[in-house]
C-alpha positions in Angstrom: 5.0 9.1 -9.3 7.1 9.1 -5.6 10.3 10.6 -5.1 12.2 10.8 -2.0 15.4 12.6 -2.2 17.8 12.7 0.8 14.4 12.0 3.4 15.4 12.1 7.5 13.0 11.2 9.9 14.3 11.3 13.7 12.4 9.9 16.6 13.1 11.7 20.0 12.3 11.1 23.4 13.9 12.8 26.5 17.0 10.8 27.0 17.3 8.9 23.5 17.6 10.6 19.4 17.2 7.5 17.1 17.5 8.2 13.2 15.1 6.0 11.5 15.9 7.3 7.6 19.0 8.8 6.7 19.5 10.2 3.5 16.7 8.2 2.3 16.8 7.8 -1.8 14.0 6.2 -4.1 12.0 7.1 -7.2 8.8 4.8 -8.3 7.8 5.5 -11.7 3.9 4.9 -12.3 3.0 1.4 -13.2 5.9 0.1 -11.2 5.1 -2.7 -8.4 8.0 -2.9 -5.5 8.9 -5.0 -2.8 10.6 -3.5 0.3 12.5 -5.9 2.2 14.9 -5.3 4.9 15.7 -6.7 8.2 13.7 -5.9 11.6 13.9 -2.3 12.8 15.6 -1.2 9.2 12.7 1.7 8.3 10.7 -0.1 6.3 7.7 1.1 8.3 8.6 4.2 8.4 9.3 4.2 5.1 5.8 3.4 4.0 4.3 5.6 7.2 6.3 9.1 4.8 5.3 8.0 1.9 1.6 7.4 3.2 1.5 10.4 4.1 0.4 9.4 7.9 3.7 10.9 9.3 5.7 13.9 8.6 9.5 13.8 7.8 12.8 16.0 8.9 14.2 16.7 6.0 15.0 15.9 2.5 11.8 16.6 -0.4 9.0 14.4 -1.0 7.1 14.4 -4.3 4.0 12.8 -4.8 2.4 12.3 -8.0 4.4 15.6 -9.2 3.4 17.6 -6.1 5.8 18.6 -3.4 4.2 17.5 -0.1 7.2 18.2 2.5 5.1 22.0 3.7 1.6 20.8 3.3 -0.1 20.9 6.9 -2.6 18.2 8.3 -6.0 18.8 6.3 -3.9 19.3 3.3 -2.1 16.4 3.7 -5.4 14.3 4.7 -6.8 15.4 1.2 -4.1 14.5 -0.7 -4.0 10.8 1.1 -7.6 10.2 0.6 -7.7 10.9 -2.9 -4.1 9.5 -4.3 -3.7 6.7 -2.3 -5.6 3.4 -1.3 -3.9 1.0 2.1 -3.8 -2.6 2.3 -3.0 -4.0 5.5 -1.7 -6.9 7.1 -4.8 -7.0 9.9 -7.2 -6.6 7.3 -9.2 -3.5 9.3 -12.6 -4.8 8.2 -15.3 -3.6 10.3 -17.0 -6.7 11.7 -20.6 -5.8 12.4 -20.7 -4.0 9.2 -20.9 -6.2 5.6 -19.1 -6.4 2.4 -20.4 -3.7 1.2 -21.0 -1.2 3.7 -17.2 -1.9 4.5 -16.2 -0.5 1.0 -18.5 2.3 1.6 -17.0 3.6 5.2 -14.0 5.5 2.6 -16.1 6.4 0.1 -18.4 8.4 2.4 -15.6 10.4 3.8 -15.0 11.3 0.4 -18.2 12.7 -0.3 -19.3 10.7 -3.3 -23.6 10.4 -3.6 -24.6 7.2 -3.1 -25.5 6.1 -6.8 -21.4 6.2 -7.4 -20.9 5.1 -4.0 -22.4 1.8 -5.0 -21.0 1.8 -8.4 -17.8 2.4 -7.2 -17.9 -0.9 -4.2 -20.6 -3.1 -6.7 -17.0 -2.5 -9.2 -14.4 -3.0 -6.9 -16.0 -5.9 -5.5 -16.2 -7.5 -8.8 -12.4 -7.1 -9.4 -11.7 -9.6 -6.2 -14.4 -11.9 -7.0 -16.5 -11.8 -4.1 -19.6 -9.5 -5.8 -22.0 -12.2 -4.6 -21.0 -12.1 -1.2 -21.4 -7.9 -0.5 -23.9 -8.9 1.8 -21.8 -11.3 3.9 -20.1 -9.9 7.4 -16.5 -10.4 7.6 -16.6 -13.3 10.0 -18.3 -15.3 7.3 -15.3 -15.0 4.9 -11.9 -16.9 5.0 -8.5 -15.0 5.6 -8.0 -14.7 1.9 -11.6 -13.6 1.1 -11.3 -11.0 3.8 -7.9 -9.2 2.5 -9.9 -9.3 -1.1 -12.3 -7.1 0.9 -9.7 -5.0 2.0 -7.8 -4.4 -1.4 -11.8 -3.6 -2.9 -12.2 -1.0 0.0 -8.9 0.3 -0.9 -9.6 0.0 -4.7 -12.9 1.7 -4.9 -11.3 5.0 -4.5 -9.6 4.7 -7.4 -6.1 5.1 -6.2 -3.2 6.4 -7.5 -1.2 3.7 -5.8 -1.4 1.0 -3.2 0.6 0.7 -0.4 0.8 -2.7 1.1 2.0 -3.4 4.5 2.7 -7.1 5.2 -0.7 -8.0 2.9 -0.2 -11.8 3.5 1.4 -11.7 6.2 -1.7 -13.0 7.8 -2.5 -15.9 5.7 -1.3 -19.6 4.3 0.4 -19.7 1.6 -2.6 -20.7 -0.9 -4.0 -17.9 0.3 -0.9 -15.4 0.1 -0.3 -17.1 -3.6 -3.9 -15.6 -4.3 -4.1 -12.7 -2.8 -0.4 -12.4 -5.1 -1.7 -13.1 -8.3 -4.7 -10.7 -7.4 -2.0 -7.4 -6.7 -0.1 -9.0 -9.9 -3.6 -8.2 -11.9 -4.1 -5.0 -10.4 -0.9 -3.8 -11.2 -1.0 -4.8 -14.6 -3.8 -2.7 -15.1 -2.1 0.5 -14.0 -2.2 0.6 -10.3 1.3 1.5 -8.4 1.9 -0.6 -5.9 4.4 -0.2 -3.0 4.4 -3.5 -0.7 6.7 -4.5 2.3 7.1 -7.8 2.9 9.2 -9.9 4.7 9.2 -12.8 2.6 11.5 -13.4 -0.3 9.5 -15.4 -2.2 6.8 -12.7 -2.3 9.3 -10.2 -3.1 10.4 -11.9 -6.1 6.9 -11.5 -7.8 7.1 -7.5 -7.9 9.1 -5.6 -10.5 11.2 -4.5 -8.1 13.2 -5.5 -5.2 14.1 -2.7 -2.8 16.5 -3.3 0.1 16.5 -1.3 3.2 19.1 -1.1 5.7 20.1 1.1 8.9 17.5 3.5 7.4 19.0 3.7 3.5 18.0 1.9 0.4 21.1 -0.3 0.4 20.3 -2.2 -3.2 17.6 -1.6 -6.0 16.8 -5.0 -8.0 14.8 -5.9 -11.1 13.1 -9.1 -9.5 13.8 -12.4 -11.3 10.1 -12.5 -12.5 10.4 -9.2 -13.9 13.6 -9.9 -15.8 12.4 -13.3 -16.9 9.1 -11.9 -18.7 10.8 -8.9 -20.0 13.6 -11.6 -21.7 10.2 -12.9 -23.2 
């Protein structure tokens, strides 16, 4: 499904070379669900930036989804983004004059899909996070929790190949994180990839996977303790 292999990515200004991946190893088979953790400054960001395909990288191979994406060029790359993956982020991203469903739409449209799957695709996605009866509320009408729901549909309705999740409750209390948990936890369990960076622990612990970043390297690959406690079942 993802495969770095010896990834470098250097940042360079006039005076100052800083190395933010360095020989950068990880393989994410489909269906997995993984937690990056890793201290402050570790590349965990740009980490999920490469693998978003949002920046490009210095070296090392890249496959996504059994394609070799370290010589595509912008538009290529674009395409390949818009149709393999779907983005969850920690701001949400919603656009606040715009409702529920014309929200989920904004991708779709860039996507080219007519508008009778346009609407099957948000009425569907939309259903999945439980807020179908609201598609007709604006953003500031919805809770913290109800408003990330809105951003996994948008991100959903694409049909992804895999999520990536940057800080997804990093925003929200932890009634709302616990949901907004259990809702990825569904998702996944349907098929959905999911790549998710996280700085808490106890968040980690609920993917399959535990991946620890350090000075730029995956420093320790986990089975979490919920994985290995329902696959004793």
């Amino acid at each position: 499904m993802l495969k770095m292999m010896d990834v470098k990515k250097v940042f360079r200004t006039d005076l100052v070379e800083t190395q933010a991946l360095i020989d950068f190893n990880l393989h994410v088979k489909e269906g997995d669900f993984v937690a990056v953790t890793g201290p402050s400054g570790s590349g965990k960001t740009t980490f999920l930036n490469i693998a978003g395909l949002l920046e490009t990288f210095d070296g090392g191979k890249f496959e996504l989804d059994g394609q070799d994406v370290s010589h595509l060029n912008d538009r290529q790359r674009s395409r390949l983004r818009n149709e393999k993956i779907g983005f969850i982020f920690q701001s949400f991203n919603l656009i606040p004059d715009l409702n529920l469903f014309d929200n989920v739409d904004v991708p779709l449209r860039y996507r080219g899909f007519n508008s009778a799957e346009r609407k099957k695709r948000i009425e569907h996605s939309l259903d999945m996070v439980g807020l179908a009866q609201r598609m007709q509320h604006l953003p500031s009408q919805l809770s913290g929790g109800q408003q990330q729901r809105v951003a996994i549909a948008r991100a959903l309705a694409g049909e992804p190949r895999f999520l990536l999740a940057d800080e997804p409750t990093g925003n929200l209390d932890s009634q709302m994180a616990s949901s907004v948990m259990d809702l990825l936890r569904d998702i996944n369990a349907k098929g959905t990839t999911i790549i998710m960076v996280t700085h808490d622990a106890n968040l980690a612990k609920q993917a399959k996977r535990n991946i620890f970043v350090r000075d730029g390297k995956v420093s320790e690959v986990t089975v979490s303790p919920l994985a290995a406690k329902l696959c004793a079942v």
